[in-house]
DOBALO-864127 format. One record per residue: x, y, z of N, C-alpha, C, O in turn; residue in one letter. Coordinates in steps of 0.05 Angstrom, whole numbers. Layout:
residues N
- X / Y / Z / X / Y / Z / X / Y / Z / X / Y / Z / a .
...
//
This chain:
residues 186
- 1644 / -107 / 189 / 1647 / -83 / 205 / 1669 / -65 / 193 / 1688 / -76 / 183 / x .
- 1667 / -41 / 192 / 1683 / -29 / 173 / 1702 / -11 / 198 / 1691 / -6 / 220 / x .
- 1722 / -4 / 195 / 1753 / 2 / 208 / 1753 / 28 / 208 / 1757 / 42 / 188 / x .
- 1747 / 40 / 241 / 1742 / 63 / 245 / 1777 / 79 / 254 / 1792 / 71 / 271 / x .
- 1782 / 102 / 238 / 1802 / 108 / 240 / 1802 / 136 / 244 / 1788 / 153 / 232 / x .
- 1823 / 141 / 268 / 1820 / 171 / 272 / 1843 / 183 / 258 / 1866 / 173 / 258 / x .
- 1837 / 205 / 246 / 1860 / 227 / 234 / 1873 / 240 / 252 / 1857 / 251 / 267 / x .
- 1900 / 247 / 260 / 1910 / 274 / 266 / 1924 / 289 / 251 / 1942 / 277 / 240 / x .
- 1923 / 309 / 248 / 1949 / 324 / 245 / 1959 / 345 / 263 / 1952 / 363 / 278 / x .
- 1981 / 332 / 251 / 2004 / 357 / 268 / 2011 / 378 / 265 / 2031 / 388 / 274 / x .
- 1991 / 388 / 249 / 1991 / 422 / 238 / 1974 / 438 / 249 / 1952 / 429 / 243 / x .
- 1971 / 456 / 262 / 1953 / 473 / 277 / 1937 / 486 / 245 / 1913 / 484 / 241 / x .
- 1953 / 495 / 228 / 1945 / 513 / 206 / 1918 / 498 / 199 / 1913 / 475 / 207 / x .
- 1900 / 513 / 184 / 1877 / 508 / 176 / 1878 / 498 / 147 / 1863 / 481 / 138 / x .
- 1905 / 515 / 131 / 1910 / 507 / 105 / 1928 / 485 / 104 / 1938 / 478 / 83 / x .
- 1932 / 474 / 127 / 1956 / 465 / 125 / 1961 / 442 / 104 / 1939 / 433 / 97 / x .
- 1979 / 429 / 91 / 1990 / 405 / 77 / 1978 / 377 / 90 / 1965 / 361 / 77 / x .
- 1985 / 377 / 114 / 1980 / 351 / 124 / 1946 / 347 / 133 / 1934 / 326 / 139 / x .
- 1937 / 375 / 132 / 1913 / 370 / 137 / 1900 / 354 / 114 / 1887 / 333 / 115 / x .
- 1908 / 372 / 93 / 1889 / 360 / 66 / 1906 / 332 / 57 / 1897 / 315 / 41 / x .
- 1933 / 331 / 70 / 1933 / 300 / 59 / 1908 / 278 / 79 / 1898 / 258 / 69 / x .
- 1905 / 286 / 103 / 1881 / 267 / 105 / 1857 / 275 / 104 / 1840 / 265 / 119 / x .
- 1850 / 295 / 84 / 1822 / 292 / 73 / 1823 / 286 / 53 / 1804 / 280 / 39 / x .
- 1847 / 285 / 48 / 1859 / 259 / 14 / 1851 / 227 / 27 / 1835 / 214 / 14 / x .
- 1859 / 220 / 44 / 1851 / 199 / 62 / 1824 / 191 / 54 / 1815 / 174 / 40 / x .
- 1816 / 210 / 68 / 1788 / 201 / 69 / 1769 / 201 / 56 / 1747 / 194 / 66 / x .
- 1773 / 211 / 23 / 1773 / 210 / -7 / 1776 / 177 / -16 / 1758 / 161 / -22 / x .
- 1802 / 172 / -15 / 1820 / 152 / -23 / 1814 / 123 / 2 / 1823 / 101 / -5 / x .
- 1803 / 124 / 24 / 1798 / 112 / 52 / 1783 / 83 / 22 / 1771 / 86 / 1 / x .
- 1792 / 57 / 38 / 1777 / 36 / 18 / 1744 / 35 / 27 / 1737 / 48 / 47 / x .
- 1733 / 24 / 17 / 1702 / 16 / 28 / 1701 / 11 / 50 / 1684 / 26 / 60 / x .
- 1713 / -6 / 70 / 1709 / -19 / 92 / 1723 / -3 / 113 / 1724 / -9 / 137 / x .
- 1738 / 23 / 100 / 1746 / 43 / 130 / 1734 / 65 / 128 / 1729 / 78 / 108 / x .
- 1728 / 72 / 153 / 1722 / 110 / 159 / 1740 / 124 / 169 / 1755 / 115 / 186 / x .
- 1741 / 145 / 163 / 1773 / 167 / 170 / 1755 / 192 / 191 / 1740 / 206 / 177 / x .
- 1753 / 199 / 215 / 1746 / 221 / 216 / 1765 / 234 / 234 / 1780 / 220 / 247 / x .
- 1764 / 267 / 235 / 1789 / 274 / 238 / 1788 / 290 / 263 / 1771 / 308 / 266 / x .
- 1808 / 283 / 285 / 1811 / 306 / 304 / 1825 / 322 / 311 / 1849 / 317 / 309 / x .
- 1817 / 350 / 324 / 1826 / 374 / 319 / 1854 / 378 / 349 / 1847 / 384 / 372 / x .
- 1875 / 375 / 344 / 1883 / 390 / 373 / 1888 / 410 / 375 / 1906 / 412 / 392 / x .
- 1878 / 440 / 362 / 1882 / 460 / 377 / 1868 / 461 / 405 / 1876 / 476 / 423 / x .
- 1850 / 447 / 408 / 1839 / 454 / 441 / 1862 / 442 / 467 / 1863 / 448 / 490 / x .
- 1881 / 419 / 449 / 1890 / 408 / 475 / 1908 / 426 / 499 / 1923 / 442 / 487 / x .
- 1909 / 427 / 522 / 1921 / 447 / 525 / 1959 / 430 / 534 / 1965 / 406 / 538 / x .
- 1976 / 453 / 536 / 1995 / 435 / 537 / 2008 / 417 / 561 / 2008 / 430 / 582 / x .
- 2016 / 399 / 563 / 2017 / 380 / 583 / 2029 / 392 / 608 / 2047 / 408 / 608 / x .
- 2019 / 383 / 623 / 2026 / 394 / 650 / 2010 / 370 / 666 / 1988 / 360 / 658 / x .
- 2026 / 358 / 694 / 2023 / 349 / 715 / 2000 / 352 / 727 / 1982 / 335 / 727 / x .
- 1999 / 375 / 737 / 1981 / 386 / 753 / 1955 / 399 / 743 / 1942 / 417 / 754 / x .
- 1948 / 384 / 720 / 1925 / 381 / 705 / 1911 / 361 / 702 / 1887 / 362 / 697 / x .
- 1929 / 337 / 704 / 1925 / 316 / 692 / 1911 / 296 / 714 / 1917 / 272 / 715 / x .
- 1896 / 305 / 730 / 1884 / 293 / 743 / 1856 / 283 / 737 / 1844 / 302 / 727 / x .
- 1842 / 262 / 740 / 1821 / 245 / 726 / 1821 / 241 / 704 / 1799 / 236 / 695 / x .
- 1846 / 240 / 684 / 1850 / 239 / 651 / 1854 / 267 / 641 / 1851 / 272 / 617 / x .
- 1861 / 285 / 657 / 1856 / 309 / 640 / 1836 / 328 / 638 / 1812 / 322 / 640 / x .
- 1844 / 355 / 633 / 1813 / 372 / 622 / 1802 / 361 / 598 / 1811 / 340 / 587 / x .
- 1780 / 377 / 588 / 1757 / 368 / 569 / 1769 / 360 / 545 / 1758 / 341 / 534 / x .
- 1786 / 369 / 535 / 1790 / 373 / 505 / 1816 / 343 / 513 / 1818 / 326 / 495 / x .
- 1827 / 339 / 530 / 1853 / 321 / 524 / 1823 / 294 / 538 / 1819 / 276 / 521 / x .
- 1812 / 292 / 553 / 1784 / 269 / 549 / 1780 / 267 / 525 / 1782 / 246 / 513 / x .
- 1777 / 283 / 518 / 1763 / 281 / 483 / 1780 / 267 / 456 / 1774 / 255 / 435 / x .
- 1802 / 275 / 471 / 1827 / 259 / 452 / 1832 / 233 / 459 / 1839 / 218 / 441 / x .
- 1830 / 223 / 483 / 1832 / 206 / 494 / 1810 / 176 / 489 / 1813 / 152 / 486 / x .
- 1781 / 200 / 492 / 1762 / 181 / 482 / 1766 / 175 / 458 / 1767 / 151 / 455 / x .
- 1768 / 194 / 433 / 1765 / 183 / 405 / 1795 / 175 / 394 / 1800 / 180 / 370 / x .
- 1810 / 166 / 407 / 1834 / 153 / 407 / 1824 / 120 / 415 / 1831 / 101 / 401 / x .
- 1808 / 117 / 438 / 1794 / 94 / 446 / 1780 / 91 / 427 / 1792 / 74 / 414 / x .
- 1757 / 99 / 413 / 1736 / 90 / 403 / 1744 / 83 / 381 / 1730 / 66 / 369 / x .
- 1772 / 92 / 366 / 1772 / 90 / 342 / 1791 / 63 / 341 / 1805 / 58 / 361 / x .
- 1790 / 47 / 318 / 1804 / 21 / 306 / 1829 / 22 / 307 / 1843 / 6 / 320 / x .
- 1840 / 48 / 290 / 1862 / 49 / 291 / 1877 / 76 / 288 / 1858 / 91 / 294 / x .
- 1891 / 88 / 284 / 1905 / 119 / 278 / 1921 / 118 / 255 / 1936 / 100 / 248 / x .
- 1914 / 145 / 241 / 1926 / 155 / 213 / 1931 / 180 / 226 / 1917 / 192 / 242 / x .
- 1952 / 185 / 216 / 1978 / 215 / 234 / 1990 / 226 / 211 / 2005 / 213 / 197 / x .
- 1981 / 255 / 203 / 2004 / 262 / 183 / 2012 / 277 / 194 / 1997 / 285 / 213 / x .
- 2039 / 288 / 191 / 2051 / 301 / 212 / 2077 / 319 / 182 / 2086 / 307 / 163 / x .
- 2083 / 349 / 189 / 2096 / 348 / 183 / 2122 / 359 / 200 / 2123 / 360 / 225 / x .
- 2143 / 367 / 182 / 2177 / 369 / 194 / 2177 / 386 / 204 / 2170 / 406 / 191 / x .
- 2184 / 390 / 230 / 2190 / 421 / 247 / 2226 / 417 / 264 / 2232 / 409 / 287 / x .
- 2242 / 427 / 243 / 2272 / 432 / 263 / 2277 / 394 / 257 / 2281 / 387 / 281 / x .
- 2277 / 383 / 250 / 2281 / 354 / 239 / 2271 / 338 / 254 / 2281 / 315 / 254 / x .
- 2245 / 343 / 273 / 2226 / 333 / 283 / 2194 / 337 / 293 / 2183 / 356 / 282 / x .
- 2182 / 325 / 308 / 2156 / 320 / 305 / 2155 / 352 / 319 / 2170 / 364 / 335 / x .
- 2132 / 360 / 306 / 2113 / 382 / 318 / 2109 / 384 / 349 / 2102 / 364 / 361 / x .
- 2114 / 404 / 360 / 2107 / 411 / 387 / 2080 / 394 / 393 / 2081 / 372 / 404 / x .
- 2055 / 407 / 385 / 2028 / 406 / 381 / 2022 / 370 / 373 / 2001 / 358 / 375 / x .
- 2040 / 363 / 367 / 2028 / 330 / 364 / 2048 / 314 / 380 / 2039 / 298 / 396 / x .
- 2066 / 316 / 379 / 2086 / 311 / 419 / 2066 / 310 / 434 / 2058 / 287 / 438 / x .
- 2052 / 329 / 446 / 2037 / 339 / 464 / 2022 / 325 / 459 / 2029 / 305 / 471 / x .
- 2003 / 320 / 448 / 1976 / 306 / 439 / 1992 / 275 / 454 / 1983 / 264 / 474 / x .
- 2011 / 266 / 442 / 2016 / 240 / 438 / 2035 / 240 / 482 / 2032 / 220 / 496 / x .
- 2042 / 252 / 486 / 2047 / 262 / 517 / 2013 / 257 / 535 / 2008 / 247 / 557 / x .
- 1998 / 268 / 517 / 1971 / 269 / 537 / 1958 / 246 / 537 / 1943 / 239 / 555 / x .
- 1962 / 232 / 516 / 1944 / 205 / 504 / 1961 / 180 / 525 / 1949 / 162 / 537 / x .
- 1989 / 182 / 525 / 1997 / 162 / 538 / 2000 / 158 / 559 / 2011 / 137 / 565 / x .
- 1990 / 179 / 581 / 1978 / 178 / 604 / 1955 / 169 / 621 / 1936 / 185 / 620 / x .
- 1951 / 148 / 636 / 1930 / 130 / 636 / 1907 / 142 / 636 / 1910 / 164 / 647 / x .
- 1881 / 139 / 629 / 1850 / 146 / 632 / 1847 / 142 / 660 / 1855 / 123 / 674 / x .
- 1832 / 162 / 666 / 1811 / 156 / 697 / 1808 / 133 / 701 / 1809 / 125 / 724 / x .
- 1802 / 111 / 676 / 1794 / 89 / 690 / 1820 / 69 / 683 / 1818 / 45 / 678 / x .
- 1844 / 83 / 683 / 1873 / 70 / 683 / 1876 / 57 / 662 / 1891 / 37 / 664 / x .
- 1865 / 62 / 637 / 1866 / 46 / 611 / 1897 / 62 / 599 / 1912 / 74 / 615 / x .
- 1901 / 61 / 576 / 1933 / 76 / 566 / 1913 / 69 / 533 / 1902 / 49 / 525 / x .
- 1914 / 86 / 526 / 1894 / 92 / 506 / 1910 / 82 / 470 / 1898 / 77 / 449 / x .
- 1936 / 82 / 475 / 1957 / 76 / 460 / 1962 / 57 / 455 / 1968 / 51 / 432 / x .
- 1960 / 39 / 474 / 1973 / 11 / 479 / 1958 / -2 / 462 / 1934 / -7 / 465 / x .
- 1975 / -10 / 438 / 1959 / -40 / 425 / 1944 / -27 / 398 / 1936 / -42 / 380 / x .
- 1940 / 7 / 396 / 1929 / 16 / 376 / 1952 / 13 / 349 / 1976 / 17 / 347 / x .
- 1938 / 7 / 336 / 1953 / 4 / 302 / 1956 / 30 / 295 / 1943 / 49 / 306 / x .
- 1974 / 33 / 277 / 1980 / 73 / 260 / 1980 / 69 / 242 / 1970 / 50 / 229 / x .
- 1990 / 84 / 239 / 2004 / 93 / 206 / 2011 / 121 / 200 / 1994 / 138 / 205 / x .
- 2029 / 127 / 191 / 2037 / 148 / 195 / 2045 / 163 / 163 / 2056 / 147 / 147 / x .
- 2041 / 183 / 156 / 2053 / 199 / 127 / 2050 / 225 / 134 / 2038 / 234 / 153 / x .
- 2061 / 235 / 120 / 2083 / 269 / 117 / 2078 / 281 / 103 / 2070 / 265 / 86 / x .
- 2073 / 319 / 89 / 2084 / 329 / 75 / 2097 / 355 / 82 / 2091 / 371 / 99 / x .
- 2116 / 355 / 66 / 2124 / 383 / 71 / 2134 / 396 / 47 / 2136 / 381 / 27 / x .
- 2140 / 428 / 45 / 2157 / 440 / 24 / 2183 / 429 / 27 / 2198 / 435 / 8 / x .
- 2192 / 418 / 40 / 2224 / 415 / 38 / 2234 / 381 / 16 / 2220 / 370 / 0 / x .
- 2249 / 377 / 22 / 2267 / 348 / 10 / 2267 / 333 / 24 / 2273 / 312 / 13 / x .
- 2262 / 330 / 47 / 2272 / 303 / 65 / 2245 / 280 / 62 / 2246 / 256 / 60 / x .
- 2221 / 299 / 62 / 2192 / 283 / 57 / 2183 / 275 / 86 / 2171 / 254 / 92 / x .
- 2190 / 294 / 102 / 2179 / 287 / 134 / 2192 / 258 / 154 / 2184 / 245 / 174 / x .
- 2214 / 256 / 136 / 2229 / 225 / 147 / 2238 / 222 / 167 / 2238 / 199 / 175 / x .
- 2252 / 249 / 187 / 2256 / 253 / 208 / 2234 / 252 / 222 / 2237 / 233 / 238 / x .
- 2210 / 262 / 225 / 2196 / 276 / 238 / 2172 / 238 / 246 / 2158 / 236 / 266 / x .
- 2176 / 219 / 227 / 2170 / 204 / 230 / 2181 / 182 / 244 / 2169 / 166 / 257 / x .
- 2212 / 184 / 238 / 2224 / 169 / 257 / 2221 / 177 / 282 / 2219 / 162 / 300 / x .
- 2222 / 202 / 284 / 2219 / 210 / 316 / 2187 / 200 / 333 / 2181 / 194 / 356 / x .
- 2176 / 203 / 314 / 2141 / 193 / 316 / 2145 / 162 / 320 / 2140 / 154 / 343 / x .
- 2151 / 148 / 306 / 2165 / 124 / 316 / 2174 / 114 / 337 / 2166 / 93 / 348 / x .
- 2193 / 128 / 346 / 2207 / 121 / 368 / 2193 / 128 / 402 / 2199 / 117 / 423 / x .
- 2174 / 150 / 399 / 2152 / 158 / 412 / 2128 / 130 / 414 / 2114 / 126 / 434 / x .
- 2128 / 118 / 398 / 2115 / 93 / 392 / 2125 / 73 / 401 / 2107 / 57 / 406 / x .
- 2144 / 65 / 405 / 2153 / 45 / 415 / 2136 / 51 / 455 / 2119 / 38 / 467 / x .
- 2146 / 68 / 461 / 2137 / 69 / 496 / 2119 / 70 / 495 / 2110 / 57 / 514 / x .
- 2100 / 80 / 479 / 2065 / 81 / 478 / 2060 / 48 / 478 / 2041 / 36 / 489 / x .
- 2078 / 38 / 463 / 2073 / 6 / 446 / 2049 / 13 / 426 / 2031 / -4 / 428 / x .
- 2045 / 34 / 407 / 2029 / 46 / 387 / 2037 / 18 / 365 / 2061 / 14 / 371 / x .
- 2033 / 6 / 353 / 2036 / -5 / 329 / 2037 / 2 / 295 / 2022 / -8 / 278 / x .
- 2054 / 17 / 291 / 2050 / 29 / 269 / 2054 / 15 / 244 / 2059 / -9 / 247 / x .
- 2052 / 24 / 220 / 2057 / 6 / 192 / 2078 / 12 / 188 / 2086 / 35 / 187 / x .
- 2095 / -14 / 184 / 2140 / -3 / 162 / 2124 / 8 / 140 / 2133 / 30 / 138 / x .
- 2108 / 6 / 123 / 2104 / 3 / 94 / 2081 / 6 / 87 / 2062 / 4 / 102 / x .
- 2078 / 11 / 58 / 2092 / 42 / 50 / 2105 / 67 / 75 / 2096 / 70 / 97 / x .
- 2120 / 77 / 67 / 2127 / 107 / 78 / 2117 / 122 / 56 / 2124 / 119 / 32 / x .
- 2099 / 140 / 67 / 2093 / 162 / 55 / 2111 / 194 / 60 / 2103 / 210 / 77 / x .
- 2131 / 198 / 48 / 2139 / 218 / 54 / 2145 / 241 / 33 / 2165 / 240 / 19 / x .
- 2129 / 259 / 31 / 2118 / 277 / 15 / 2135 / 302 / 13 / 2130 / 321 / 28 / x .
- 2159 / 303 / -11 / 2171 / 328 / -6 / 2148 / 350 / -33 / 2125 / 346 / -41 / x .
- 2173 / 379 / -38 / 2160 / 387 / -50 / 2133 / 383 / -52 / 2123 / 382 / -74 / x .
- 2118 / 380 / -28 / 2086 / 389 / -30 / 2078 / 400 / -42 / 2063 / 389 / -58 / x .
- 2082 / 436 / -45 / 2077 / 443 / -51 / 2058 / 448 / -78 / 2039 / 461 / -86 / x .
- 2084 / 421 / -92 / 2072 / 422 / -129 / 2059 / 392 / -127 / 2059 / 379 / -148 / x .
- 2048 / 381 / -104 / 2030 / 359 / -107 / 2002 / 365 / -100 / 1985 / 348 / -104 / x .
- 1997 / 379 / -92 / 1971 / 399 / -85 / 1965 / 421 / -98 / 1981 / 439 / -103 / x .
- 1935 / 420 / -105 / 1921 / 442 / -124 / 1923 / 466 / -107 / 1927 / 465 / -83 / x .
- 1921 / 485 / -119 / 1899 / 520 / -110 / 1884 / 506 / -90 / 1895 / 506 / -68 / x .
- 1861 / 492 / -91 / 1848 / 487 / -70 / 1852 / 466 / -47 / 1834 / 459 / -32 / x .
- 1880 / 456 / -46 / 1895 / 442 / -20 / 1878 / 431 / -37 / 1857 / 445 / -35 / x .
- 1873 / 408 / -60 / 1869 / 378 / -55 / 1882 / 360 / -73 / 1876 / 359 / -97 / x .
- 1903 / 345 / -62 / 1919 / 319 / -69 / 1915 / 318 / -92 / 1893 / 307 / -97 / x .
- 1930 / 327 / -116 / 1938 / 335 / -144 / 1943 / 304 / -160 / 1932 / 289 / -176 / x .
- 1965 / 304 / -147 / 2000 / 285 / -151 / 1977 / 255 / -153 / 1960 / 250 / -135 / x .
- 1981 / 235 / -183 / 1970 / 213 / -183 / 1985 / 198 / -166 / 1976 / 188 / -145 / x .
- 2012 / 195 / -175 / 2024 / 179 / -159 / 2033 / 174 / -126 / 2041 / 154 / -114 / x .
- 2029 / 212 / -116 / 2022 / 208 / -80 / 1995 / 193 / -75 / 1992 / 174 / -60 / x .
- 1978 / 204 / -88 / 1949 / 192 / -89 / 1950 / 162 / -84 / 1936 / 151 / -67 / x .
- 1965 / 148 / -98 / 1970 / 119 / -102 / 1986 / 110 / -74 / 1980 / 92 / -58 / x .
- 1999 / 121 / -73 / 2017 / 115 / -45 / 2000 / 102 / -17 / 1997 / 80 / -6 / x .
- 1986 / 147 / -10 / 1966 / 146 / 5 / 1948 / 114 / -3 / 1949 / 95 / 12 / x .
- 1939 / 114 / -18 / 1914 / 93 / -29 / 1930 / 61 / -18 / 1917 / 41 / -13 / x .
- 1953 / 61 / -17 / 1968 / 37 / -6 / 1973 / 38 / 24 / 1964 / 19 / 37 / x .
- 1985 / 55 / 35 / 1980 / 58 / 53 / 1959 / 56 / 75 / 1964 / 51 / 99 / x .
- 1933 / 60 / 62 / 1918 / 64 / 76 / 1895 / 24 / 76 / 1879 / 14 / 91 / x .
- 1910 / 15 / 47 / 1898 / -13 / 53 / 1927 / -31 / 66 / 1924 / -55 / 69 / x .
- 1946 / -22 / 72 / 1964 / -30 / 92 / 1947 / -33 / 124 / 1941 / -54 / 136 / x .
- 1944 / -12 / 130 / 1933 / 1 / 153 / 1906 / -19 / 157 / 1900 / -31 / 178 / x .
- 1893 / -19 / 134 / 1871 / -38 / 146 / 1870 / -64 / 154 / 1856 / -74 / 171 / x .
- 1894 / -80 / 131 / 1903 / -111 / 138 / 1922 / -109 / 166 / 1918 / -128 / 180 / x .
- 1936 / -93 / 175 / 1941 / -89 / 198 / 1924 / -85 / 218 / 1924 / -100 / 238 / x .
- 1908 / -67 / 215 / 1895 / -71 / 237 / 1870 / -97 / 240 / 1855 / -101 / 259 / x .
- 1871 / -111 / 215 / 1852 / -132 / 222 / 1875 / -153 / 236 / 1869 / -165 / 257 / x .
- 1891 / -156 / 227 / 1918 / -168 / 240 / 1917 / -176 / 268 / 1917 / -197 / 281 / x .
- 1916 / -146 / 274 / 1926 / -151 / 305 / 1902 / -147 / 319 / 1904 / -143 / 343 / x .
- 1877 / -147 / 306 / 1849 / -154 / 321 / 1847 / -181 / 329 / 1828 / -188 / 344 / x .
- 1866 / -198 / 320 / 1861 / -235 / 320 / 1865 / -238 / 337 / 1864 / -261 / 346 / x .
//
């Protein structure tokens, strides 16, 4: 059975960096995983007094393909030396129980990688993603860290994953991710 994995990113942008690092993913994904990717601009932002029966449509929808999927791949990049508004939120809506009181988080495997234009390589923005993980009880991978500075010059004209040696990373990473999550299927 091959290891269904959902993508996020934490970039609203269309061009964004972290987008095309996981359609580098899913290029580079080994034989035995599928990467497909979901969108949160629809989520709307968290609020109480929404969140009744799991939420409106679009945070169900995150919720479901958060459930259906094996495990999560998150690129996320650096905003103010932490995680994105827009994937907070996502990760705020997900850890709120389902209608049918499930916690959609609990027990899912990650993995997490970064790019940005800057130097740090998204290392903040991950630890904070991290630590967001711990209360979810999300399971993420120590290893590899993918943290991608100067993006910029690791990506073509056409946003796609240039850099052999990020390529290789990603490509570790992502068979990390799978022996993990067969791991903690046992």
């Amino acid at each position: 059975m091959p290891i269904r994995v959902l993508g996020i990113a934490g970039s609203l942008r269309k061009a964004s960096y972290n987008r095309a690092l996981l359609k580098a993913a899913i290029e580079l994904a080994p034989p035995e995983m599928t990467i497909a990717l979901f969108d949160l601009a629809p989520v709307p932002m968290y609020d109480a007094d929404l969140d009744l029966d799991g939420g409106p449509a679009p945070v169900l929808a995150l919720k479901q393909a958060i459930r259906d999927a094996d495990a999560l791949l998150i690129a996320t990049p650096e905003y103010n030396y932490g995680v994105p508004g827009v994937l907070k939120n996502a990760i705020d809506w997900a850890s709120r129980a389902a209608a049918d009181g499930a916690r959609v988080l609990n027990g899912k495997p990650a993995a997490i990688m970064g790019a940005t234009p800057g130097l740090s390589g998204t290392a903040r923005a991950q630890l904070v993603l991290r630590q967001s993980f711990v209360f979810t009880q999300t399971y993420a991978v120590a290893a590899p860290e993918v943290l991608i500075a100067r993006c910029r010059e690791k990506f073509d004209a056409e946003g796609r994953l240039s850099d052999e040696p990020t390529r290789e990373l990603v490509s570790k990473l992502l068979a990390a991710l799978l022996d993990w999550t067969r791991r903690l299927a046992r």
